[in-house]
RODO-2510 file (C-alpha; in nm, 4 decimals, decimal comma):
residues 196
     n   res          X          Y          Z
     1     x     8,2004     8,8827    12,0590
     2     x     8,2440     8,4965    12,0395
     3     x     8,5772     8,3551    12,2081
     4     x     8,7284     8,2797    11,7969
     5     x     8,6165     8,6150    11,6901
     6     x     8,7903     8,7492    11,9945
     7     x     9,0817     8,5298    12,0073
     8     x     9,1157     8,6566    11,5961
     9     x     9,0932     9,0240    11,6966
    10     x     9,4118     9,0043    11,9710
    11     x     9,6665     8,7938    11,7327
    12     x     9,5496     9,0865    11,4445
    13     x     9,6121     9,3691    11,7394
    14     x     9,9387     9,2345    11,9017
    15     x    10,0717     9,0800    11,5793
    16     x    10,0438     9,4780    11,4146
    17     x    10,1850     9,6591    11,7479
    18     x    10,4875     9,3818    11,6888
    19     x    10,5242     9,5068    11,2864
    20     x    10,4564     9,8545    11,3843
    21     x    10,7728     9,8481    11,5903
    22     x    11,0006     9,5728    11,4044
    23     x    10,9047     9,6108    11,0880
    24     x    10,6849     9,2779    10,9108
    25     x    10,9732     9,1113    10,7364
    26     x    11,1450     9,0824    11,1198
    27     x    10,8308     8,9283    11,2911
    28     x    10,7543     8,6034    11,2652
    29     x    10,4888     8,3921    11,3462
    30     x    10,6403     8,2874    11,6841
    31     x    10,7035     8,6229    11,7902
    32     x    10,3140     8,7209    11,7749
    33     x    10,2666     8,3481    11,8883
    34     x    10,4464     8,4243    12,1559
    35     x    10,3427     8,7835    12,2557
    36     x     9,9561     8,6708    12,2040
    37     x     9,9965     8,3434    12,3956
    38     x     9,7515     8,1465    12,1809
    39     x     9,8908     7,8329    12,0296
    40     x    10,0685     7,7807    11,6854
    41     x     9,7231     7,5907    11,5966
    42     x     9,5253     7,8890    11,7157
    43     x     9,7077     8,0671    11,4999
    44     x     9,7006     7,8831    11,1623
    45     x     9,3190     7,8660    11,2590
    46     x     9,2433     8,1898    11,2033
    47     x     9,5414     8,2417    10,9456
    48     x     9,6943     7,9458    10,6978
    49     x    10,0039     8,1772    10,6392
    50     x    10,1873     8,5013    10,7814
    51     x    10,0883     8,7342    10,5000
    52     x     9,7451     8,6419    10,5059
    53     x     9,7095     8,7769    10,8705
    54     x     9,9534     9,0990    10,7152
    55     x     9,6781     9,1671    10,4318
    56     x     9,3702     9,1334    10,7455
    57     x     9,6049     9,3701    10,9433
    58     x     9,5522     9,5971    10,6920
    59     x     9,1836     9,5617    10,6064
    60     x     9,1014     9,5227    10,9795
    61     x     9,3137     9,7208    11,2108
    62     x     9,4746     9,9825    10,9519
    63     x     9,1526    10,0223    10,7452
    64     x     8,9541    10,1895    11,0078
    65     x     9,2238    10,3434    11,2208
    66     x     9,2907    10,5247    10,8703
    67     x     8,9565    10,6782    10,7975
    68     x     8,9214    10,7994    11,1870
    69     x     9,2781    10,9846    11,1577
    70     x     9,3321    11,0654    10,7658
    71     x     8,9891    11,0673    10,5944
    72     x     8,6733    11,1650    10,7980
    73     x     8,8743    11,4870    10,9606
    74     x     8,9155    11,6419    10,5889
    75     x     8,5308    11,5942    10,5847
    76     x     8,4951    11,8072    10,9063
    77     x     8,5762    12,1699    10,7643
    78     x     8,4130    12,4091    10,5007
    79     x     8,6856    12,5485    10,4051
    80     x     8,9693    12,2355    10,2649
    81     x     9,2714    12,4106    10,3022
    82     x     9,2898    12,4666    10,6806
    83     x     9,1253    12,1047    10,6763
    84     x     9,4289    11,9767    10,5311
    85     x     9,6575    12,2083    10,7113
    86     x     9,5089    12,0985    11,0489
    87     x     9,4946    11,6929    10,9178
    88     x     9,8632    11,7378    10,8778
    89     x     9,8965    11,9008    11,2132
    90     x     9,7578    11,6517    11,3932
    91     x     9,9067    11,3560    11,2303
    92     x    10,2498    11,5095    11,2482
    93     x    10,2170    11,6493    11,6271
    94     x     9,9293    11,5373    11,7775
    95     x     9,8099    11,1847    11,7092
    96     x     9,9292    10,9134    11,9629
    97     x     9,8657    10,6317    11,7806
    98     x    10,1515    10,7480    11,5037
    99     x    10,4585    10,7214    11,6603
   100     x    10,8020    10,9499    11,5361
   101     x    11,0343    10,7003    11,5653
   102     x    10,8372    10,4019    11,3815
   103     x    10,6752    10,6107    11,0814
   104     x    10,3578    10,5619    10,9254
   105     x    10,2635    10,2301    10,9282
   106     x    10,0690    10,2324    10,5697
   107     x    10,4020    10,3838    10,4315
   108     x    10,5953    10,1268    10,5790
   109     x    10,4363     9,8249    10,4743
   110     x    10,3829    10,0215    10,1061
   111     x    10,8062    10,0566    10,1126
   112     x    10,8303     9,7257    10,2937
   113     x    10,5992     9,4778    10,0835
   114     x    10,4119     9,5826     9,7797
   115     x    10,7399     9,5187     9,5756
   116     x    10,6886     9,1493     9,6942
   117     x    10,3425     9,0700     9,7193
   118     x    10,0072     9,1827     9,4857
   119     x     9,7405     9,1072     9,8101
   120     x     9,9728     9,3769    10,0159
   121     x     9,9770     9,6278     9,7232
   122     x     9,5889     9,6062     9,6413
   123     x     9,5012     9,6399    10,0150
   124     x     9,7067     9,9719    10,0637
   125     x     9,6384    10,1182     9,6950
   126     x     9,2662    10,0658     9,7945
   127     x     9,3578    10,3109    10,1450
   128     x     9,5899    10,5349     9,9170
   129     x     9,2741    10,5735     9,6711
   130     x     9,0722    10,6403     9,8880
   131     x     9,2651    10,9312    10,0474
   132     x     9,3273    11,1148     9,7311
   133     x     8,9959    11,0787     9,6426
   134     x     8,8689    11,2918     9,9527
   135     x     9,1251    11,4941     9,9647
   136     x     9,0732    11,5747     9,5749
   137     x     8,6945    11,5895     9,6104
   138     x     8,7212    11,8534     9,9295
   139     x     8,9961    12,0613     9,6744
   140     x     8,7163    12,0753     9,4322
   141     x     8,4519    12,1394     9,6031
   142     x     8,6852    12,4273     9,8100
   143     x     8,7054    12,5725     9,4185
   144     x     8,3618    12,5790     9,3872
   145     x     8,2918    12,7631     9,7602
   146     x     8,5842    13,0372     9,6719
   147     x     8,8117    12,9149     9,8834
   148     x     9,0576    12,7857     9,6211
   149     x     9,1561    12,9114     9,3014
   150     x     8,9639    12,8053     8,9808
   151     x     9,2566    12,7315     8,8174
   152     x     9,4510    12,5064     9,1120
   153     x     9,4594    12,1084     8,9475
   154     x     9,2902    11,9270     9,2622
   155     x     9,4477    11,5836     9,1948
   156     x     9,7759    11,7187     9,1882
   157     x     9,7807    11,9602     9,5051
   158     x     9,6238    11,5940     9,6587
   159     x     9,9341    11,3793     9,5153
   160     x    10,1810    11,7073     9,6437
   161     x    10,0645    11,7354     9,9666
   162     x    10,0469    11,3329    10,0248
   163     x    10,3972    11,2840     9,9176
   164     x    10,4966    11,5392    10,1199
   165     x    10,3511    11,4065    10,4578
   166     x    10,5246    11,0449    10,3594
   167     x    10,8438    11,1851    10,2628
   168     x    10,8296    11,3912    10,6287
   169     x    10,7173    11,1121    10,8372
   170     x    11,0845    10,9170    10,6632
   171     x    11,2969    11,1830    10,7683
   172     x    11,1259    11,2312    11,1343
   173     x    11,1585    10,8296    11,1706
   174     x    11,5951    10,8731    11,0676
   175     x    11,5902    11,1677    11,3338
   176     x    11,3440    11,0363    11,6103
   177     x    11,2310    11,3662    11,6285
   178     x    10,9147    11,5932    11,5646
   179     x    11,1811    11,8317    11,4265
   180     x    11,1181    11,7958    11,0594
   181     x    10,7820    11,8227    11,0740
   182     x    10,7927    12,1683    11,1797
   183     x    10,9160    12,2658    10,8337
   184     x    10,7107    12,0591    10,6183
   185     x    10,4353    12,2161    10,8165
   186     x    10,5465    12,5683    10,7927
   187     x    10,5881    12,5173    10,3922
   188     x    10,3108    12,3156    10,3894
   189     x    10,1043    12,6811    10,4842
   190     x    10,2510    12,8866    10,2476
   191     x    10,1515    12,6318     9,9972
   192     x     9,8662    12,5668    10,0810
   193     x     9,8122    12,9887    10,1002
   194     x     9,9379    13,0545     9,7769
   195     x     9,6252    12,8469     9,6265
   196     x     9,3627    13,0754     9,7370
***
């Protein structure tokens, strides 16, 4: 990796574990200047304004982090309810890189930005899409392997489920505690049993 490429690659790292934490609107450009240690021209290099590196956060650091943790384990399993069950597991009570106290970090630029800026709200409708259209595809093809009702509407168990897991990873952020989760996950079962 050439020294720009790298130097790119930290500010988009550090500047993220900085909004992750504080929230975007909070950071500025001298915090992540200053937690990076490159210079303000460094910066404005590789970024001519704030929200342009906030939209490459998301494309280049979320993006990917995203299909590892929420898409490509739905793919894993034949049969898509326990592969939805045990996605929500593990980003509820397992995964390390999603903190309780800080939320998810799609959902929190979605609340935080997308009311204020179109680049923000295409980059994290194109990761939203993208998840419902796994997750619906898997609930379909889970219909046609038996292991879901004929009659269960895919698309909506998807929108259901993914509210759900945002509205749960809210109330575990106001509580700073796993605590919630192990309801939504518990009701999130018998749901997800009564559509066999």
């Amino acid at each position: 990796m050439k020294k720009a490429e790298s130097t790119r690659l930290t500010i988009l790292q550090k500047a993220f574990e900085l909004i992750y934490t504080k929230s975007y609107q909070t950071t500025s450009i001298d915090d992540i200047i200053a937690t990076t240690q490159v210079t303000k021209g460094a910066f404005y290099y590789h970024f001519k304004t704030k929200d342009k590196m906030g939209v490459a956060i998301i494309n280049e650091i979320l993006k990917p982090r995203f299909t590892n943790n929420f898409i490509q384990p739905l793919q894993k399993e034949e049969n898509p309810l326990e592969a939805i069950y045990y996605l929500m597991d593990n980003l509820l009570m397992k995964n390390e890189f999603l903190k309780v106290e800080y939320g998810c970090p799609a959902s929190n630029f979605t609340q935080e930005m997308t009311p204020w800026n179109t680049d923000f709200n295409i980059a994290l409708n194109e990761l939203t899409q993208e998840w419902i259209k796994v997750m619906t595809a898997i609930i379909e093809k889970g219909k046609e392997n038996k292991f879901v009702r004929n009659n269960v509407n895919a698309k909506q168990v998807t929108m259901f489920i993914m509210s759900g897991y945002w509205g749960i990873r809210n109330f575990g952020k106001l509580e700073n505690s796993k605590k919630p989760y192990l309801s939504y996950l518990k009701q999130l079962k018998n749901y997800l049993n009564s559509l066999k």
